[in-house]
C-alpha positions in Angstrom: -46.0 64.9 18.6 -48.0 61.6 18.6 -45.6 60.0 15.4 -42.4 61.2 17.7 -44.1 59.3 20.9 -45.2 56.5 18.4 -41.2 56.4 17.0 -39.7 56.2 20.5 -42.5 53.4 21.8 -41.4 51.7 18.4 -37.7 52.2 19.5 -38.4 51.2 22.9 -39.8 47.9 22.2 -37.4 47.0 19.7 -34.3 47.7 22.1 -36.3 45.2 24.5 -36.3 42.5 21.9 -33.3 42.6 20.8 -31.8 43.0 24.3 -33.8 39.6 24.7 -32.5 37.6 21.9 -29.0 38.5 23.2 -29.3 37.5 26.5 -31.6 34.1 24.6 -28.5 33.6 22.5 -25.7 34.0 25.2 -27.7 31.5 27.1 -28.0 29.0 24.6 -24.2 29.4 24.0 -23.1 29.0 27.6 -25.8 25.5 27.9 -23.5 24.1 24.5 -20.5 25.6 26.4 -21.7 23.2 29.6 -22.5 20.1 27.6 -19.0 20.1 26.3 -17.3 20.7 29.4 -19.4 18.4 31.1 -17.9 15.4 28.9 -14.7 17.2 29.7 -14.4 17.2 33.1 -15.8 13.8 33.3 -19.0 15.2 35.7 -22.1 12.9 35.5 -23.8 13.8 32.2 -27.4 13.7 34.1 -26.0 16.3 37.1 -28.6 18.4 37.7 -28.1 21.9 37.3 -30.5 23.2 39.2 -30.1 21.2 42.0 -28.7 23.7 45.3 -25.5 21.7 46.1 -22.7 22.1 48.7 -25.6 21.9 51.7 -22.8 20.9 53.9 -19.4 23.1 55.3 -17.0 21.4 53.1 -14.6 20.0 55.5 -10.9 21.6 55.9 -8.8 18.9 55.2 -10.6 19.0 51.6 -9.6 23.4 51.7 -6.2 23.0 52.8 -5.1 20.5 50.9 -6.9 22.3 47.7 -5.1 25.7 48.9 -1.3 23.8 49.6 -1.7 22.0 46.3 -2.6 25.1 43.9 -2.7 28.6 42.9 -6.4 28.6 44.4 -7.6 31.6 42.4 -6.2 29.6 39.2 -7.0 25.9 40.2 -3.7 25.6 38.4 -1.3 22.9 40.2 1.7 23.4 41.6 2.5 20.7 44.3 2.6 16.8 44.0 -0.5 15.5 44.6 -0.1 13.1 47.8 0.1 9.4 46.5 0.7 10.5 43.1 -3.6 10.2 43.3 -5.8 11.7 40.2 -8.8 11.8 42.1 -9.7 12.7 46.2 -12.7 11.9 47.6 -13.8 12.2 50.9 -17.1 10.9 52.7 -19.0 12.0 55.3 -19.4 9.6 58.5 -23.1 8.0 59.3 -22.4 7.4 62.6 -24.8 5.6 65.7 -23.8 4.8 68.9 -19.7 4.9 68.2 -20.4 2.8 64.8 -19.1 4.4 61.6 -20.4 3.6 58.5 -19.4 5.0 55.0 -21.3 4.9 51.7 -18.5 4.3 48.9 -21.0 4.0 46.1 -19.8 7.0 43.9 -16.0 5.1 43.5 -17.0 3.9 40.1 -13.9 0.5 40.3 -14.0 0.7 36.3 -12.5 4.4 36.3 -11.2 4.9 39.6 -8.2 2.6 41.6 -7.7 3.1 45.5 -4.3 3.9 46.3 -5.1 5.0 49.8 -7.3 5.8 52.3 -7.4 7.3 56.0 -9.7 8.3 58.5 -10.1 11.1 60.1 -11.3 11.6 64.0 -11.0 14.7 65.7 -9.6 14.6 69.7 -10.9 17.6 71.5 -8.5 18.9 74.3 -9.0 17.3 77.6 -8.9 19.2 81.3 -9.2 16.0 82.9 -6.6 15.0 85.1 -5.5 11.2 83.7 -2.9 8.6 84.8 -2.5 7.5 81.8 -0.2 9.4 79.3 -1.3 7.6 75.9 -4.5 5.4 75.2 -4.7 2.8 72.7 -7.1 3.4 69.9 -8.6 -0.2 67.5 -10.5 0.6 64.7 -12.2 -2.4 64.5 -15.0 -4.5 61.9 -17.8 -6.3 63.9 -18.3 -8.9 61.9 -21.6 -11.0 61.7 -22.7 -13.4 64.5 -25.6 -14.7 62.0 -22.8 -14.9 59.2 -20.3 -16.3 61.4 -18.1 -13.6 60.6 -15.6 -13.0 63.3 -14.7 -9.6 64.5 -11.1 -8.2 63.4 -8.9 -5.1 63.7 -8.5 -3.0 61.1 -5.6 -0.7 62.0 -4.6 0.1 65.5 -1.9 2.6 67.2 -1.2 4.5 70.2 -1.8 8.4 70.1 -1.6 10.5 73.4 -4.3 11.8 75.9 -3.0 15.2 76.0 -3.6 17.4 73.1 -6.1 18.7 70.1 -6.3 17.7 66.3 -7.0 15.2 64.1 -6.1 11.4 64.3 -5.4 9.9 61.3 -5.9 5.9 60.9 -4.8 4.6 56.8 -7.3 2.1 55.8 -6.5 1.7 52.2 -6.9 -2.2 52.1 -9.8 -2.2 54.3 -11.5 0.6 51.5 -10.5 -1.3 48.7 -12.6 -5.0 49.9 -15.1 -2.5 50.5 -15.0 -1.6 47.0 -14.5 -4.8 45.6 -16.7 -6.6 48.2 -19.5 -3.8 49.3 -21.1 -6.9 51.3 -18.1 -6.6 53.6 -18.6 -2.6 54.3 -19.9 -3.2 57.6 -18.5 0.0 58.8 -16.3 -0.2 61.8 -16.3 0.3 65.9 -14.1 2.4 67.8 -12.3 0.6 71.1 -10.0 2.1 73.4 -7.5 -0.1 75.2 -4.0 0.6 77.6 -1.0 -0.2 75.7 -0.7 -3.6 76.7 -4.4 -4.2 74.9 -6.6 -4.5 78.0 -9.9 -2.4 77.0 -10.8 0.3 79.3 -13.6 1.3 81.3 -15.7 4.3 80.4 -14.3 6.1 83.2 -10.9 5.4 82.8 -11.3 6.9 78.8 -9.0 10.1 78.9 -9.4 11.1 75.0 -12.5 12.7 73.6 -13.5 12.5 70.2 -15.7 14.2 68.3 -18.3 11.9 66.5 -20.5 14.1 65.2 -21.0 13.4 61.9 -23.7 16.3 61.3 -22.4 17.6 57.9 -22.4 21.0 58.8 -19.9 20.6 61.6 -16.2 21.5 60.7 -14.9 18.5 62.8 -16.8 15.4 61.4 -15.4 12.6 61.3 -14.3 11.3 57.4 -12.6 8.7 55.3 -10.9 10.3 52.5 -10.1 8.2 49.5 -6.9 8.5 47.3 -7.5 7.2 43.8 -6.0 6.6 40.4 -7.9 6.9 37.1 -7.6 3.3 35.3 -6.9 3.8 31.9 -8.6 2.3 29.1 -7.5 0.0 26.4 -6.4 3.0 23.9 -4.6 4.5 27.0 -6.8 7.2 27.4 -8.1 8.0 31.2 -11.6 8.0 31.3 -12.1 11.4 32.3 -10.1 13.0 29.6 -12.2 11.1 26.6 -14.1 13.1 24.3 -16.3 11.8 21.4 -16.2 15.7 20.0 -14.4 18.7 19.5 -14.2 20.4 23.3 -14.5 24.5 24.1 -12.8 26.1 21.5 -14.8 26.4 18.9 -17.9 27.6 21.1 -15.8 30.1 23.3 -13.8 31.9 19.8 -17.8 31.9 18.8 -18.8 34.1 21.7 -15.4 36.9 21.2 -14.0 36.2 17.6 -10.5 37.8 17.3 -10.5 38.8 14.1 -12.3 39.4 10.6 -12.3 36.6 8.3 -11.8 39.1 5.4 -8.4 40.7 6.6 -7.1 37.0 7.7 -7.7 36.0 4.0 -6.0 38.9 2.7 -3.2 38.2 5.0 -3.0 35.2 4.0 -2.7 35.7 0.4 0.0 38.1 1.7 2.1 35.6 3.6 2.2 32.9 0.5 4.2 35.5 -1.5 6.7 36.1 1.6 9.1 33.4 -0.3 11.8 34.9 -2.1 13.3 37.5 0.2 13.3 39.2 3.0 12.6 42.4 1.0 9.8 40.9 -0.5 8.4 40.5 2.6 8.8 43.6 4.3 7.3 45.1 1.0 4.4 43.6 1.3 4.4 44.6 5.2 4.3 48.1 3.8 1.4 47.1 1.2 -1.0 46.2 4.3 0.2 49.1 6.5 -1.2 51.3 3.5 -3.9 49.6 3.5 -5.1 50.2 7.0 -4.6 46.2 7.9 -2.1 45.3 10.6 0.6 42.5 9.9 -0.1 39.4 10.2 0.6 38.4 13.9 2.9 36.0 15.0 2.6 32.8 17.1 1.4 33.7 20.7 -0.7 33.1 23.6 -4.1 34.6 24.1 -6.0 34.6 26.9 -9.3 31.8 27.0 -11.5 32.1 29.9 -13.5 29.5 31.3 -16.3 30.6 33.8 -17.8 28.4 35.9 -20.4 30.5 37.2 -21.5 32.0 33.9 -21.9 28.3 32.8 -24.1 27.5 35.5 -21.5 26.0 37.3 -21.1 27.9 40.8 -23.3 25.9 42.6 -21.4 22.6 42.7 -17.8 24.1 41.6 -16.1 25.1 45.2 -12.4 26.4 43.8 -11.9 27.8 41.6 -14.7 29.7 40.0 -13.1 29.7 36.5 -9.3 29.4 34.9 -7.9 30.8 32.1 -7.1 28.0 29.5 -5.3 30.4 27.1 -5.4 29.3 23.5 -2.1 29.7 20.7 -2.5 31.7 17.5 -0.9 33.7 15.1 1.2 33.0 12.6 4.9 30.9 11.7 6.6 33.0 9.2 9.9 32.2 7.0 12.7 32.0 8.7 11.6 30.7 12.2 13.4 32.3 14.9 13.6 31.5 18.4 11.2 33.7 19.7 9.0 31.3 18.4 9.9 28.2 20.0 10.0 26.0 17.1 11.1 22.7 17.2 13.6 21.0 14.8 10.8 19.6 12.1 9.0 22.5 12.2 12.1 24.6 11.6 12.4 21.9 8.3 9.2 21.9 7.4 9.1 26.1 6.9 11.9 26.0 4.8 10.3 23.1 2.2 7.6 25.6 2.4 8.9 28.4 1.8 11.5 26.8 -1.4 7.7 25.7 -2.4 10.1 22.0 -3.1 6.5 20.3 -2.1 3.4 22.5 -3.0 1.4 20.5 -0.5 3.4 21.2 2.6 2.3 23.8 4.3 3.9 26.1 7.3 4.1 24.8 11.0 1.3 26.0 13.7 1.2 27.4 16.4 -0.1 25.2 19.1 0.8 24.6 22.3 4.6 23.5 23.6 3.9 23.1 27.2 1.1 22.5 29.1 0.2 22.7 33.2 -3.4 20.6 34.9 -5.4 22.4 36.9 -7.5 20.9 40.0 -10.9 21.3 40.7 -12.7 20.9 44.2 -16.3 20.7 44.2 -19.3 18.6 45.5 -20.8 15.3 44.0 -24.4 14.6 43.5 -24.0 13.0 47.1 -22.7 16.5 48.8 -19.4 14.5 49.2 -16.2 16.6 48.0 -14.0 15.9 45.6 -10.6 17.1 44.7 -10.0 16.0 41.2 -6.8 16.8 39.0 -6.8 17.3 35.2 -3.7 17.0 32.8 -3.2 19.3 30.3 -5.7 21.9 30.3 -3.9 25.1 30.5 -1.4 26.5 28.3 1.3 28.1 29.4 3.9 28.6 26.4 2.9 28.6 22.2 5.1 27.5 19.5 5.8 27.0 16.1 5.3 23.1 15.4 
């Protein structure tokens, strides 16, 4: 009795250990998984992971335009991006006594391009009875008395005293001296004037706006930045450069999809599928017999990334993983067109298979058409970003 409670204590504790090592060994994969993606996805390599981001309601412009622009389960992309832009920020308001003030420091001008950029104000609806039908609004820069910098309008137009949204003013040159000047962010004023340009009275303001710029309100007011990635002198963007191999090899590590024994065998099995057709469907049979399946032909597989097993979900808004899918299989003699090939490939398998070169060898399956996905999530500021990526899922294989 005491050996049997001694062999299940025995048991016991070796289930716990190796049950340990697993979850050890998962967790070491998923942190190499991170790094890679991390120089992916072009995130800041010193983001901290244990950080608690996304403090603030991310703001609905950001959602909407995330949810109009994708398959938001996916992150895949499915509308054109407005102004053709890579890269969406937008920035919370500082605002004090009807000043505005934005911190552009994150717009790295060695990666990223302003194309654009608006600001957003939200007009509450108004019960109060008003003689005047629209209100001019000036967005105005203050200057610098002790700099003897003069005060100057940055955008101005007339929007109407009855109704409730958001006004939006475009900015992008003003945003891009900011950028290129950060002395001249000052921020800027809003004035309200008639239409003729007189400024009015408090009491004769019919429009409210909400200035709030508390980052848990959904109304805040926010500049919202449309950018390009510049490209580098290879022609790479930045934030697709990699100075290593990227997920593959880690993620086939973590659920191989086959044995490297049978793949050899079937290997040896496909260079003697030369001479004939009957050849080959012999030596179909031969592996059938054998208990090993066919070799199987160029296709797509499913490759699923996941954000929040990687650590991921606290900074990662939408979506909380895609599914890359990956090409594999094989590109038999003759090619048909269930395989996609293209004409070289097509060439290429017959030299192969009349063995005229030994050293050519049979196309691959990779890839034929690819789709970007988009990913909206905070920056190490709380800011949100909408940023789109080329090329990251595959949606057809073929022969090539």
């Amino acid at each position: 009795m005491i050996l049997k409670l001694e062999y299940v204590y025995f048991f016991f504790i070796s289930s716990l250990l190796t049950a340990s090592q697993e979850t050890k060994k998962k967790s070491n994969q998923n942190e190499e998984l991170s790094r890679k993606l991390i120089k992916v996805f072009g995130f800041d390599e010193t983001k901290s992971f244990y950080k608690k981001y996304g403090n603030t309601i991310a703001p609905p412009y950001m959602l909407d335009l995330y949810n109009s622009l994708t398959y938001p389960a996916t992150g895949v992309t499915r509308s054109k991006i407005p102004y053709q832009a890579k890269v969406i920020r937008c920035f919370n308001a500082k605002h004090k006594r009807n000043h505005f003030q934005f911190h552009l420091d994150k717009i790295d001008k060695e990666k990223e391009s302003v194309i654009e950029a608006e600001f957003h104000i939200f007009k509450k609806e108004n019960s109060k009875k008003c003689s005047l039908h629209f209100h001019k609004i000036e967005l105005v820069d203050e200057g610098d008395v002790k700099k003897n910098i003069s005060k100057r309008t940055l955008v101005s137009r007339s929007i109407s005293t009855k109704g409730a949204g958001f006004e939006i003013f475009t900015l992008g040159s003003t945003v891009k001296d900011w950028i290129n000047n950060p002395r001249n962010n000052r921020g800027l004023r809003i004035i309200f004037t008639d239409l003729s340009g007189t400024p009015l009275r408090q009491d004769q303001i019919c429009v409210k706006l909400i200035r709030d710029s508390s980052r848990r309100h959904k109304h805040s007011p926010i500049l919202v930045v449309f950018n390009s990635e510049v490209k580098s002198r290879t022609g790479e963007e930045n934030s697709q450069k990699s100075d290593g191999p990227l997920i593959w090899d880690v993620a086939m590590d973590k659920n191989p999809n086959y044995v490297s024994t049978i793949q050899n065998q079937t290997d040896e099995g496909l260079s003697e599928m030369k001479s004939s057709n009957s050849v080959r469907r012999s030596r179909r049979a031969t592996l059938l017999q054998r208990g090993l399946k066919a070799p199987k032909k160029c296709s797509r597989s499913n490759l699923y990334v996941d954000f929040v097993e990687i650590g991921w979900s606290s900074w990662i808004i939408s979506p909380k993983g895609y599914n890359a899918f990956h090409c594999s299989g094989t590109c038999p003699f003759p090619l048909t067109q269930e395989l996609r090939p293209t004409n070289h490939a097509t060439v290429q398998s017959i030299v192969n298979a009349m063995n005229i070169k030994s050293q050519i060898g049979r196309p691959c399956c990779v890839p034929d058409k690819l789709h970007s996905i988009s990913l909206l999530y905070y920056d190490d500021n709380d800011s949100v970003v909408l940023k789109t990526y080329d090329d990251m899922v595959a949606m057809n294989c073929g022969c090539h």
